[in-house]
PLY file of the C-alpha trace (Angstrom):
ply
format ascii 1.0
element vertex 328
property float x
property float y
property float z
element edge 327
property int vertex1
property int vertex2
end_header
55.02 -46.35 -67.92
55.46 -45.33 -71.66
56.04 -48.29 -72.40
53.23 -49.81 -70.38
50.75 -47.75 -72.23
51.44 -48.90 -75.75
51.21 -52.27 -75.10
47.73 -51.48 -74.16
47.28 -49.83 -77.26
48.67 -52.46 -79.29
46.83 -54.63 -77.73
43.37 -52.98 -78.53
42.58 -52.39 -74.58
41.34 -49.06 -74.34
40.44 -47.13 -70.58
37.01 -47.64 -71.02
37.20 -51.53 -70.81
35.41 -53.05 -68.51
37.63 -53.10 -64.71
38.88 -56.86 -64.32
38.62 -57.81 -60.64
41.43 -58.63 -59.09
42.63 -60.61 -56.39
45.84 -61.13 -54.50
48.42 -63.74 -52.77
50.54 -62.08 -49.71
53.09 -62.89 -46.87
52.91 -61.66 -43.56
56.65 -63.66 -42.45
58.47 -61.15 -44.78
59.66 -57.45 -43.74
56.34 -56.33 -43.65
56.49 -55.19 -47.63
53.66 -57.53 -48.77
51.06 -56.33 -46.38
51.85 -52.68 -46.83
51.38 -53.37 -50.55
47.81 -54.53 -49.98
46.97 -52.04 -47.34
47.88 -49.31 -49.69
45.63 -51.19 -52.39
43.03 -52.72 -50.86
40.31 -50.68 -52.75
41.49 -52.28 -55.61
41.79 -56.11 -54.53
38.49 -57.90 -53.94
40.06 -60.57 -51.95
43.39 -61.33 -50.44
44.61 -64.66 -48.89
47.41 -65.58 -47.07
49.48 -68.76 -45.28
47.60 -69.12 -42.38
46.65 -73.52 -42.54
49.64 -75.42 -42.39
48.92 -79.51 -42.90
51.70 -81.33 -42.19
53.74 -84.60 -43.11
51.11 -86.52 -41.30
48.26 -84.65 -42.20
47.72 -82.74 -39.22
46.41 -79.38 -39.44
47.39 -76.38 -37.36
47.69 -72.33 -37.44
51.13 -71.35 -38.84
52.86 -68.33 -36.89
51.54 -66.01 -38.97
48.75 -64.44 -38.88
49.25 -63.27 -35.39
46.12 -62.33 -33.32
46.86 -58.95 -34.06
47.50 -59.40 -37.63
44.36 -61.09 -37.93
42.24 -58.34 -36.71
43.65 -55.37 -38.94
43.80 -57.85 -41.80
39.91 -58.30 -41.89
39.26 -54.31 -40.76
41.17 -53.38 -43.58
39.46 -55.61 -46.17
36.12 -55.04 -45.18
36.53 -51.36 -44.85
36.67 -51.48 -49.02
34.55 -54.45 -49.23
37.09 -56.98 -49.48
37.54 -60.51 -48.45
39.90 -62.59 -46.54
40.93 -66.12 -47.14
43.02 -68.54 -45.19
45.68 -70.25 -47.42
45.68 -74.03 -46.56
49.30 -75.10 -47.37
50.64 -78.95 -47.47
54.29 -78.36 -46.06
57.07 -77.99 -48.51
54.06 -78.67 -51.00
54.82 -82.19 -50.74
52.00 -85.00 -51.08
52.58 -87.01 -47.85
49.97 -85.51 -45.73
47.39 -84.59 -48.24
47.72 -88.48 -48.90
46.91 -89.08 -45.03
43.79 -86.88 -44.95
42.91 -88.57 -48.38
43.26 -92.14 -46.78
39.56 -92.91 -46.44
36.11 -90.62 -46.01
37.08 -90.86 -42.43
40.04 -89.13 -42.64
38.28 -87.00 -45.08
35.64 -85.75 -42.54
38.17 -85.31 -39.62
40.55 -82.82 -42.01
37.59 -80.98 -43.46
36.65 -80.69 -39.81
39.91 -79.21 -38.18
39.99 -76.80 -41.12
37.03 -75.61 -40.62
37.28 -74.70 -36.89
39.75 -72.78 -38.13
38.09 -71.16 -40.55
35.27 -70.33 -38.15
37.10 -69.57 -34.78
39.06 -66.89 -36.93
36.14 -64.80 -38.71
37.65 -64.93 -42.61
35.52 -64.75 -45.06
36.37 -68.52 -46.63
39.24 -70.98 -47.74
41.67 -70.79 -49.95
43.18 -74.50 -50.69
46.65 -74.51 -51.95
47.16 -78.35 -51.54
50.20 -78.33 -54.50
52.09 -81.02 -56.23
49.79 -84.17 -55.58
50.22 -87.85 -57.20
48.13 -88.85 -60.09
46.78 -91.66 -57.94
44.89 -88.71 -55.61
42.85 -87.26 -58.78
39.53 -89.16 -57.53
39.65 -88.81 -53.73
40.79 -85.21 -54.18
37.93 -84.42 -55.89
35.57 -86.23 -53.67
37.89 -83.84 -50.71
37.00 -80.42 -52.21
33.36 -81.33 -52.59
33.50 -82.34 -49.26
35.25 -79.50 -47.70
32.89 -77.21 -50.64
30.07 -78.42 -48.68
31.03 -77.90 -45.22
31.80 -74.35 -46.36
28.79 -73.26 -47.85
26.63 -74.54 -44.72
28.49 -71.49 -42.53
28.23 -69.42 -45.75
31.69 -69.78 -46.31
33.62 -69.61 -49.62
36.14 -72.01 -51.49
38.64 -71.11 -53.58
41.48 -72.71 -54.78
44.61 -72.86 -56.62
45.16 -75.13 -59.08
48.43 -75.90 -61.71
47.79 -75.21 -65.21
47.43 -77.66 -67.80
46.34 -77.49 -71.51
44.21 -80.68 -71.68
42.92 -83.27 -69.02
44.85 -84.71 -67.10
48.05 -82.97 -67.53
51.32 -84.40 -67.97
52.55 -84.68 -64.05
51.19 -85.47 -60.95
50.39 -82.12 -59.70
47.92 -81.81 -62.41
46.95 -85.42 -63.34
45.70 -84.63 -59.58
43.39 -82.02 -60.39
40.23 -82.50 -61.88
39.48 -79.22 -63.36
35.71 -80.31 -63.59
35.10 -81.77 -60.93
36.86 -79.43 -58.56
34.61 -76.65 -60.14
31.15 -77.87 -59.02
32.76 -77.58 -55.86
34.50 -74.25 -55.37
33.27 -70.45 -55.76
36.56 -69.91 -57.73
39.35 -71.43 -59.38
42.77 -69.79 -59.31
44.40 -71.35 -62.21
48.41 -70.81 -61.76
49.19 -69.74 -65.14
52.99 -69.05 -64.39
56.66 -70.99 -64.31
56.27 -72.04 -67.38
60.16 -72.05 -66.68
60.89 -72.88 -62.94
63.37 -72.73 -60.28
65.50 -75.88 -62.09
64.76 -75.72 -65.69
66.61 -73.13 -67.74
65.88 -69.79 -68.10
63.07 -68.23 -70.22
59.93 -66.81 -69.48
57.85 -67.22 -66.46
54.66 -66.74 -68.16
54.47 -66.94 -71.95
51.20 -65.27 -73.24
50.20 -67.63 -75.62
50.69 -70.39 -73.13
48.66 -68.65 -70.53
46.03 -68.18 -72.98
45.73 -72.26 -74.28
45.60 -73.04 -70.57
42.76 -70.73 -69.62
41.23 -71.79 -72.93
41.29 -75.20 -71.74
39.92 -74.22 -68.33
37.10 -72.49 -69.19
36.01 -75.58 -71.89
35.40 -77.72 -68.63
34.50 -74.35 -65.89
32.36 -71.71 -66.12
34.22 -68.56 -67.14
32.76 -66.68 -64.23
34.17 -69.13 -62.14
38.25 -68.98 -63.35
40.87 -65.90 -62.21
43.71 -66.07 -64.13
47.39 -66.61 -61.92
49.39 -63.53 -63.08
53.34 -63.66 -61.87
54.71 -60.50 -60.21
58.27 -61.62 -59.78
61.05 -62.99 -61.37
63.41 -65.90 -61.33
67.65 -65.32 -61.43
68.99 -68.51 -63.13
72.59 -70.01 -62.75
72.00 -72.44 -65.61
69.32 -74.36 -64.02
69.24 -73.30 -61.08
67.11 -69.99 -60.30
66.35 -68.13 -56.95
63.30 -66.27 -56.66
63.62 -62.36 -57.20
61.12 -59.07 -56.14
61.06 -56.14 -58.03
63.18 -54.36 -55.12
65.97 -56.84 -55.95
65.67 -56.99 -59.33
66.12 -53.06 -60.39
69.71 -52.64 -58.28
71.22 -55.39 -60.80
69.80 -53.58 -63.56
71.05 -50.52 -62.39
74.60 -51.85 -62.60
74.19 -54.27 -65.35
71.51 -53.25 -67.34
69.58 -51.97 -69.47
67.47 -55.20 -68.98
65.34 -56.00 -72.61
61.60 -56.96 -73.37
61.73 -60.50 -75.41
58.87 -61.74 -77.00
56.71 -62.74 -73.93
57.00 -59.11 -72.66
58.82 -60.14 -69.49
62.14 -58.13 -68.95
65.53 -60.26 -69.10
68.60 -59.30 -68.30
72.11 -61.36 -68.68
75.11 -60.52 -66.08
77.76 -62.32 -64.88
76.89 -65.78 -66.30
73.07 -65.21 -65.05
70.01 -64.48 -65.98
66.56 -62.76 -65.39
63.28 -62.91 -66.49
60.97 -60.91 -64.63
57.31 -60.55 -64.74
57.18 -56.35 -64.10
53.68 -54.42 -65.06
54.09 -54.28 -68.44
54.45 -57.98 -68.54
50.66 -58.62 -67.06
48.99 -56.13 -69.75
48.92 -59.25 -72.12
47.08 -61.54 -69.50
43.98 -58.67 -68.96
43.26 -58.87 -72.65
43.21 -62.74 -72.62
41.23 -62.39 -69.41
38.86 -59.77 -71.39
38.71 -62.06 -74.40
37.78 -65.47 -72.37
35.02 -63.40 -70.17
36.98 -64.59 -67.22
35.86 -63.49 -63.49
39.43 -61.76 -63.16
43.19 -61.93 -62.39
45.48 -63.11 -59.01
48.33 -61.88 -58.30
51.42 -63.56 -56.60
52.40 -61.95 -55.01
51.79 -58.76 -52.85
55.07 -56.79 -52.14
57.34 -58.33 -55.02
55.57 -56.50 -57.59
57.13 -53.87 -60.09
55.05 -50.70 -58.69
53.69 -49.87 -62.23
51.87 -52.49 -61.91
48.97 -50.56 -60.71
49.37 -47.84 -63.22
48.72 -50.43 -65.46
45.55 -51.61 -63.27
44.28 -48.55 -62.83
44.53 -47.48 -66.98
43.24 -50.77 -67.57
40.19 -50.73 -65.03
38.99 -47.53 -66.41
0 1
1 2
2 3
3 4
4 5
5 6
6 7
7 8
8 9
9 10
10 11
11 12
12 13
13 14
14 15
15 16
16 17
17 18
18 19
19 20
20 21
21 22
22 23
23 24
24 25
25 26
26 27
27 28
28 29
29 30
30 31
31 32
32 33
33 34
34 35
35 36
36 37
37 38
38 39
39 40
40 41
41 42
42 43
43 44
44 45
45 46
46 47
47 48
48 49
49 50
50 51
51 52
52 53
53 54
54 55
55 56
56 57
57 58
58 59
59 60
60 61
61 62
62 63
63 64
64 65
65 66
66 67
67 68
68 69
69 70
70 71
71 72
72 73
73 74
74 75
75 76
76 77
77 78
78 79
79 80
80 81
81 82
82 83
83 84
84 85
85 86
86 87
87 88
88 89
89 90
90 91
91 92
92 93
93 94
94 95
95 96
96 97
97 98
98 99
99 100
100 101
101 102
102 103
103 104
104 105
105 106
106 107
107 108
108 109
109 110
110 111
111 112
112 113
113 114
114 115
115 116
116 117
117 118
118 119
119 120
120 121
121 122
122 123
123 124
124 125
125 126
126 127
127 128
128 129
129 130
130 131
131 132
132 133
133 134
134 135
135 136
136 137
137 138
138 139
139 140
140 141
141 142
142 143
143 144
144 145
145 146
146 147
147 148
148 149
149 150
150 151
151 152
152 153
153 154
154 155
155 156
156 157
157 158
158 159
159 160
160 161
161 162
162 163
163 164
164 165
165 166
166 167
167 168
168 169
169 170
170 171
171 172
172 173
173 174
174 175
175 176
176 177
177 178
178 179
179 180
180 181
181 182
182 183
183 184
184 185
185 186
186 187
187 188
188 189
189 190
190 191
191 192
192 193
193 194
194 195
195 196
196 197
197 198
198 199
199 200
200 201
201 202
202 203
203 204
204 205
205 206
206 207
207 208
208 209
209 210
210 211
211 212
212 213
213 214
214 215
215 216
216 217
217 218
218 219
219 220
220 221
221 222
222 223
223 224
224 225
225 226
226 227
227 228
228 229
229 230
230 231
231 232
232 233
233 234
234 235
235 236
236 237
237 238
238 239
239 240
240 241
241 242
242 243
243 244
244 245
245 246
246 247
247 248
248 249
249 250
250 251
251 252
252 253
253 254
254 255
255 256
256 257
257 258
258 259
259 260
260 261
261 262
262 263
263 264
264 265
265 266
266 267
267 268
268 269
269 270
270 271
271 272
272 273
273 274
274 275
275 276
276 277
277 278
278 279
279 280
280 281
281 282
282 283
283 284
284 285
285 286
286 287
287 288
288 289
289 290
290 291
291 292
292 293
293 294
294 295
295 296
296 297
297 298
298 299
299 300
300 301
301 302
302 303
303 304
304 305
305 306
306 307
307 308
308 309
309 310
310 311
311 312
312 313
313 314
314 315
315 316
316 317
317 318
318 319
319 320
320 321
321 322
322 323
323 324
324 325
325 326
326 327
Protein backbone atom coordinates (compact mmCIF):
# COMPACT_ATOMS: atom_id res chain seq x y z
CA UNK A 1 0.00 0.00 0.00
CA UNK A 2 3.28 2.01 0.64
CA UNK A 3 4.04 1.73 -2.35
CA UNK A 4 0.64 2.60 -3.75
CA UNK A 5 0.71 5.86 -1.98
CA UNK A 6 3.84 7.34 -3.47
CA UNK A 7 2.98 6.82 -6.76
CA UNK A 8 0.15 9.08 -5.99
CA UNK A 9 2.43 11.46 -4.69
CA UNK A 10 4.72 11.35 -7.46
CA UNK A 11 2.23 11.66 -9.53
CA UNK A 12 0.85 15.04 -8.09
CA UNK A 13 -2.72 13.32 -7.12
CA UNK A 14 -3.46 14.46 -3.83
CA UNK A 15 -6.86 13.07 -1.55
CA UNK A 16 -8.64 16.00 -2.22
CA UNK A 17 -8.92 15.38 -6.06
CA UNK A 18 -11.93 15.25 -7.39
CA UNK A 19 -13.57 11.20 -6.98
CA UNK A 20 -13.34 9.63 -10.63
CA UNK A 21 -16.47 7.52 -11.20
CA UNK A 22 -16.02 4.29 -11.76
CA UNK A 23 -17.54 1.53 -13.41
CA UNK A 24 -17.10 -2.20 -13.62
CA UNK A 25 -17.05 -5.53 -15.94
CA UNK A 26 -18.07 -8.90 -13.90
CA UNK A 27 -18.80 -12.71 -14.33
CA UNK A 28 -21.45 -14.46 -12.77
CA UNK A 29 -20.16 -18.27 -14.51
CA UNK A 30 -17.06 -18.07 -12.20
CA UNK A 31 -16.92 -19.31 -8.37
CA UNK A 32 -18.95 -16.64 -7.37
CA UNK A 33 -15.65 -14.24 -6.63
CA UNK A 34 -16.62 -11.53 -9.18
CA UNK A 35 -20.03 -10.81 -7.83
CA UNK A 36 -18.97 -10.84 -4.22
CA UNK A 37 -16.36 -8.27 -5.30
CA UNK A 38 -19.06 -5.90 -6.52
CA UNK A 39 -21.51 -6.61 -3.80
CA UNK A 40 -18.93 -5.66 -1.30
CA UNK A 41 -18.28 -2.42 -3.52
CA UNK A 42 -21.18 -1.42 -4.98
CA UNK A 43 -21.23 2.06 -3.24
CA UNK A 44 -18.34 2.71 -5.08
CA UNK A 45 -19.25 1.47 -8.77
CA UNK A 46 -21.84 3.56 -10.60
CA UNK A 47 -22.61 0.88 -13.00
CA UNK A 48 -21.81 -2.74 -13.48
CA UNK A 49 -22.49 -4.94 -16.59
CA UNK A 50 -22.28 -8.35 -17.21
CA UNK A 51 -22.62 -11.35 -20.13
CA UNK A 52 -26.08 -11.65 -20.25
CA UNK A 53 -26.80 -11.20 -24.67
CA UNK A 54 -25.20 -13.83 -26.44
CA UNK A 55 -25.49 -13.32 -30.58
CA UNK A 56 -24.46 -16.11 -32.22
CA UNK A 57 -22.69 -17.46 -35.50
CA UNK A 58 -25.84 -16.65 -37.31
CA UNK A 59 -26.76 -13.69 -35.65
CA UNK A 60 -29.32 -14.90 -33.46
CA UNK A 61 -29.74 -13.42 -30.18
CA UNK A 62 -30.61 -15.18 -26.96
CA UNK A 63 -30.12 -15.00 -22.92
CA UNK A 64 -26.85 -16.79 -21.97
CA UNK A 65 -27.15 -19.06 -18.72
CA UNK A 66 -26.17 -16.55 -16.66
CA UNK A 67 -27.85 -14.26 -15.19
CA UNK A 68 -30.22 -16.66 -13.66
CA UNK A 69 -33.72 -15.35 -12.61
CA UNK A 70 -32.47 -15.18 -9.30
CA UNK A 71 -29.29 -13.57 -10.10
CA UNK A 72 -31.08 -11.06 -11.91
CA UNK A 73 -33.17 -9.87 -9.13
CA UNK A 74 -30.37 -9.37 -6.36
CA UNK A 75 -28.17 -7.99 -9.11
CA UNK A 76 -30.50 -4.89 -9.71
CA UNK A 77 -31.55 -4.70 -5.65
CA UNK A 78 -28.10 -4.42 -4.95
CA UNK A 79 -27.24 -1.71 -7.49
CA UNK A 80 -30.02 0.39 -6.94
CA UNK A 81 -29.81 0.20 -3.23
CA UNK A 82 -26.44 2.60 -3.77
CA UNK A 83 -27.76 4.14 -6.82
CA UNK A 84 -26.15 2.06 -9.28
CA UNK A 85 -26.91 0.75 -12.66
CA UNK A 86 -27.10 -2.46 -14.46
CA UNK A 87 -26.21 -3.22 -17.99
CA UNK A 88 -26.62 -6.28 -20.12
CA UNK A 89 -23.34 -7.19 -21.95
CA UNK A 90 -24.25 -8.04 -25.63
CA UNK A 91 -21.46 -10.52 -26.65
CA UNK A 92 -20.80 -11.87 -30.44
CA UNK A 93 -19.64 -15.55 -29.58
CA UNK A 94 -15.99 -16.23 -29.37
CA UNK A 95 -15.91 -12.41 -30.41
CA UNK A 96 -15.86 -13.48 -33.85
CA UNK A 97 -17.48 -11.30 -36.79
CA UNK A 98 -19.80 -13.89 -38.43
CA UNK A 99 -22.98 -12.98 -36.81
CA UNK A 100 -22.52 -9.33 -36.24
CA UNK A 101 -22.03 -9.55 -40.17
CA UNK A 102 -25.62 -11.31 -40.38
CA UNK A 103 -27.46 -8.68 -38.30
CA UNK A 104 -25.39 -6.07 -40.36
CA UNK A 105 -26.66 -7.63 -43.74
CA UNK A 106 -29.23 -4.99 -44.60
CA UNK A 107 -31.54 -2.32 -42.39
CA UNK A 108 -33.79 -5.27 -42.22
CA UNK A 109 -31.71 -7.32 -40.43
CA UNK A 110 -30.73 -4.26 -38.62
CA UNK A 111 -34.27 -3.60 -37.21
CA UNK A 112 -35.00 -7.33 -36.38
CA UNK A 113 -31.51 -7.54 -34.08
CA UNK A 114 -32.07 -4.15 -32.49
CA UNK A 115 -35.50 -5.59 -31.86
CA UNK A 116 -34.70 -9.03 -30.11
CA UNK A 117 -32.19 -7.09 -28.02
CA UNK A 118 -34.32 -4.95 -26.88
CA UNK A 119 -37.06 -7.32 -25.58
CA UNK A 120 -34.45 -8.35 -23.72
CA UNK A 121 -33.46 -5.42 -22.41
CA UNK A 122 -37.02 -4.57 -21.44
CA UNK A 123 -38.52 -7.99 -20.27
CA UNK A 124 -35.46 -8.00 -17.76
CA UNK A 125 -35.71 -4.43 -15.97
CA UNK A 126 -31.72 -3.27 -16.45
CA UNK A 127 -31.08 -0.08 -16.60
CA UNK A 128 -29.55 -0.14 -20.48
CA UNK A 129 -27.07 -1.97 -22.94
CA UNK A 130 -23.83 -2.54 -22.90
CA UNK A 131 -22.54 -3.61 -26.60
CA UNK A 132 -19.43 -5.59 -26.63
CA UNK A 133 -19.67 -6.60 -30.39
CA UNK A 134 -15.48 -7.20 -30.57
CA UNK A 135 -13.12 -7.89 -33.36
CA UNK A 136 -15.24 -6.75 -36.50
CA UNK A 137 -13.92 -6.44 -40.31
CA UNK A 138 -12.97 -3.13 -41.67
CA UNK A 139 -15.67 -3.62 -44.29
CA UNK A 140 -18.48 -3.27 -41.19
CA UNK A 141 -17.14 0.39 -40.14
CA UNK A 142 -20.26 2.09 -42.01
CA UNK A 143 -23.18 -0.27 -41.27
CA UNK A 144 -21.90 -0.58 -37.69
CA UNK A 145 -22.26 2.79 -37.19
CA UNK A 146 -25.56 3.15 -38.84
CA UNK A 147 -26.34 -0.26 -36.07
CA UNK A 148 -25.48 1.66 -32.86
CA UNK A 149 -27.46 4.68 -33.93
CA UNK A 150 -30.07 2.46 -34.59
CA UNK A 151 -30.05 0.40 -31.54
CA UNK A 152 -29.04 4.25 -29.66
CA UNK A 153 -32.39 5.18 -30.74
CA UNK A 154 -34.49 2.38 -29.84
CA UNK A 155 -32.91 2.78 -26.40
CA UNK A 156 -33.50 6.16 -25.58
CA UNK A 157 -37.37 5.86 -26.60
CA UNK A 158 -37.78 3.34 -23.28
CA UNK A 159 -35.27 5.68 -21.56
CA UNK A 160 -32.74 3.24 -21.86
CA UNK A 161 -28.94 3.75 -21.97
CA UNK A 162 -26.07 2.67 -24.46
CA UNK A 163 -22.84 2.03 -23.69
CA UNK A 164 -20.24 0.37 -25.31
CA UNK A 165 -16.89 -1.01 -25.54
CA UNK A 166 -14.75 -0.15 -28.03
CA UNK A 167 -10.73 -1.22 -28.96
CA UNK A 168 -8.31 1.46 -28.65
CA UNK A 169 -6.64 3.10 -31.37
CA UNK A 170 -4.37 6.22 -31.62
CA UNK A 171 -5.73 7.72 -34.88
CA UNK A 172 -8.77 6.90 -37.23
CA UNK A 173 -9.20 4.08 -38.39
CA UNK A 174 -6.79 1.97 -36.60
CA UNK A 175 -4.53 -0.48 -37.95
CA UNK A 176 -6.90 -3.85 -37.79
CA UNK A 177 -10.22 -4.73 -38.30
CA UNK A 178 -11.50 -4.55 -34.87
CA UNK A 179 -10.85 -0.93 -34.92
CA UNK A 180 -10.92 0.08 -38.64
CA UNK A 181 -14.60 -1.14 -37.51
CA UNK A 182 -15.22 1.41 -35.08
CA UNK A 183 -16.00 4.77 -35.82
CA UNK A 184 -15.10 6.55 -32.73
CA UNK A 185 -17.29 9.58 -33.98
CA UNK A 186 -19.85 8.32 -35.18
CA UNK A 187 -20.50 5.71 -32.54
CA UNK A 188 -20.46 8.69 -30.02
CA UNK A 189 -23.54 10.64 -31.23
CA UNK A 190 -25.02 7.48 -30.57
CA UNK A 191 -24.15 6.11 -27.14
CA UNK A 192 -24.35 7.66 -23.45
CA UNK A 193 -20.76 6.30 -23.00
CA UNK A 194 -17.84 4.96 -24.59
CA UNK A 195 -15.70 2.35 -22.83
CA UNK A 196 -12.52 2.68 -24.62
CA UNK A 197 -10.39 -0.71 -23.90
CA UNK A 198 -7.18 0.81 -23.16
CA UNK A 199 -5.41 -2.58 -22.27
CA UNK A 200 -3.34 -5.71 -24.06
CA UNK A 201 -1.23 -3.64 -25.44
CA UNK A 202 0.60 -7.13 -25.23
CA UNK A 203 -1.96 -10.05 -25.65
CA UNK A 204 -2.53 -13.61 -25.14
CA UNK A 205 0.00 -14.48 -28.39
CA UNK A 206 2.40 -11.71 -28.63
CA UNK A 207 5.31 -11.69 -26.20
CA UNK A 208 5.36 -10.59 -22.95
CA UNK A 209 5.41 -6.95 -21.71
CA UNK A 210 2.99 -4.79 -20.32
CA UNK A 211 -0.70 -5.01 -20.50
CA UNK A 212 -1.27 -1.41 -20.30
CA UNK A 213 1.59 1.01 -20.90
CA UNK A 214 0.72 4.53 -19.48
CA UNK A 215 1.83 6.55 -22.11
CA UNK A 216 0.00 4.41 -24.58
CA UNK A 217 -3.18 4.60 -22.65
CA UNK A 218 -2.83 8.20 -22.53
CA UNK A 219 -2.23 8.86 -26.73
CA UNK A 220 -5.29 6.64 -27.12
CA UNK A 221 -7.63 8.53 -24.83
CA UNK A 222 -6.02 11.65 -26.28
CA UNK A 223 -7.13 10.56 -29.54
CA UNK A 224 -10.60 9.67 -28.27
CA UNK A 225 -11.54 12.58 -26.73
CA UNK A 226 -10.26 14.80 -30.12
CA UNK A 227 -13.34 13.11 -31.93
CA UNK A 228 -15.85 12.47 -28.33
CA UNK A 229 -16.81 14.54 -25.80
CA UNK A 230 -14.67 13.97 -22.71
CA UNK A 231 -17.75 13.53 -20.60
CA UNK A 232 -18.69 10.93 -22.76
CA UNK A 233 -15.24 8.45 -22.59
CA UNK A 234 -14.34 5.96 -19.33
CA UNK A 235 -11.10 4.87 -19.60
CA UNK A 236 -10.63 0.57 -19.77
CA UNK A 237 -8.31 -0.04 -16.77
CA UNK A 238 -6.86 -3.90 -16.64
CA UNK A 239 -7.14 -5.70 -13.28
CA UNK A 240 -5.37 -8.88 -14.22
CA UNK A 241 -2.49 -10.23 -15.66
CA UNK A 242 -1.26 -12.39 -18.46
CA UNK A 243 1.45 -15.63 -17.75
CA UNK A 244 3.41 -15.96 -21.05
CA UNK A 245 5.22 -19.16 -22.38
CA UNK A 246 6.97 -17.19 -25.11
CA UNK A 247 3.96 -16.20 -26.95
CA UNK A 248 1.66 -17.82 -25.59
CA UNK A 249 -0.06 -16.31 -22.29
CA UNK A 250 -3.06 -17.57 -20.12
CA UNK A 251 -5.04 -15.16 -18.35
CA UNK A 252 -4.18 -14.74 -14.50
CA UNK A 253 -6.34 -13.10 -11.21
CA UNK A 254 -4.71 -11.65 -8.49
CA UNK A 255 -5.60 -14.93 -6.36
CA UNK A 256 -3.39 -16.85 -8.81
CA UNK A 257 -0.92 -14.58 -9.32
CA UNK A 258 0.43 -13.94 -5.50
CA UNK A 259 0.98 -18.02 -4.74
CA UNK A 260 3.74 -17.94 -7.69
CA UNK A 261 5.15 -14.98 -6.22
CA UNK A 262 5.18 -16.41 -3.02
CA UNK A 263 7.43 -19.20 -4.24
CA UNK A 264 9.20 -17.43 -6.94
CA UNK A 265 9.20 -14.01 -6.23
CA UNK A 266 9.78 -11.09 -5.25
CA UNK A 267 7.90 -10.00 -8.47
CA UNK A 268 9.42 -6.19 -9.72
CA UNK A 269 7.68 -2.86 -10.88
CA UNK A 270 9.15 -2.05 -14.60
CA UNK A 271 8.58 1.06 -16.10
CA UNK A 272 4.78 0.82 -16.85
CA UNK A 273 4.18 0.15 -13.11
CA UNK A 274 2.73 -3.30 -13.74
CA UNK A 275 4.45 -6.07 -11.57
CA UNK A 276 6.50 -8.85 -13.58
CA UNK A 277 7.81 -11.68 -12.44
CA UNK A 278 10.13 -14.41 -14.41
CA UNK A 279 9.97 -18.28 -13.20
CA UNK A 280 10.53 -21.26 -14.77
CA UNK A 281 10.91 -20.03 -18.39
CA UNK A 282 7.62 -17.71 -17.83
CA UNK A 283 6.53 -14.67 -17.30
CA UNK A 284 4.06 -12.13 -15.65
CA UNK A 285 2.91 -8.90 -16.02
CA UNK A 286 0.16 -8.01 -13.93
CA UNK A 287 -1.98 -5.02 -13.70
CA UNK A 288 -2.30 -4.93 -9.47
CA UNK A 289 -3.57 -1.40 -7.77
CA UNK A 290 -0.64 0.34 -7.97
CA UNK A 291 -0.56 -0.23 -11.65
CA UNK A 292 -4.09 1.82 -12.25
CA UNK A 293 -2.84 4.99 -10.12
CA UNK A 294 -1.19 6.20 -13.46
CA UNK A 295 -4.53 5.87 -15.54
CA UNK A 296 -6.68 8.25 -12.73
CA UNK A 297 -4.22 11.03 -13.34
CA UNK A 298 -4.50 10.70 -17.18
CA UNK A 299 -8.23 10.35 -16.57
CA UNK A 300 -7.95 13.67 -14.25
CA UNK A 301 -5.81 15.40 -16.84
CA UNK A 302 -8.19 14.60 -20.06
CA UNK A 303 -11.48 15.64 -17.87
CA UNK A 304 -12.69 12.19 -18.68
CA UNK A 305 -16.25 10.92 -17.24
CA UNK A 306 -14.22 8.06 -15.36
CA UNK A 307 -12.55 4.60 -15.32
CA UNK A 308 -13.88 0.63 -16.06
CA UNK A 309 -12.62 -1.94 -14.67
CA UNK A 310 -12.18 -5.56 -16.06
CA UNK A 311 -12.74 -7.15 -14.26
CA UNK A 312 -14.62 -7.69 -10.88
CA UNK A 313 -13.05 -10.53 -8.74
CA UNK A 314 -9.49 -10.73 -10.49
CA UNK A 315 -8.43 -7.60 -9.00
CA UNK A 316 -5.34 -7.09 -6.59
CA UNK A 317 -7.53 -6.00 -3.37
CA UNK A 318 -5.52 -2.71 -2.96
CA UNK A 319 -7.04 -1.70 -5.59
CA UNK A 320 -9.64 0.04 -3.64
CA UNK A 321 -7.25 1.49 -1.19
CA UNK A 322 -6.04 3.12 -4.02
CA UNK A 323 -9.78 4.20 -5.07
CA UNK A 324 -10.71 5.21 -2.03
CA UNK A 325 -7.22 7.62 -1.39
CA UNK A 326 -7.74 8.71 -4.76
CA UNK A 327 -11.61 9.58 -4.57
CA UNK A 328 -11.06 11.66 -1.56
Amino acid sequence: MLACLSILVALGVSAQTPKVQLSGWMLLDDDGTSFKTYKAHANVTKSVSTDWIHCNKQGVVSRGPHPTAAERKELISVAHQHGGRVFAMAVNENFEPDGVEVALASPKAMKDHVAAIMKIVLEDGVDGLDLDYESLNAKDREPFSAFVQMLGTSLHAKHKKLVIAVHGKESEPGTWGGTQSQDYAAIGKAVDSIRVMTYDFHWETSEAGPIAPPDWVERVMTFAKSVVPANKLELGIPAYGYDWLGKKANGIAWDQFTPLVKTYGPAKRDASQELVLNYKGRTIYFADGAASIPKFGISKKLGLTGLAMWRLGAEDPAFWAVYDKYSK
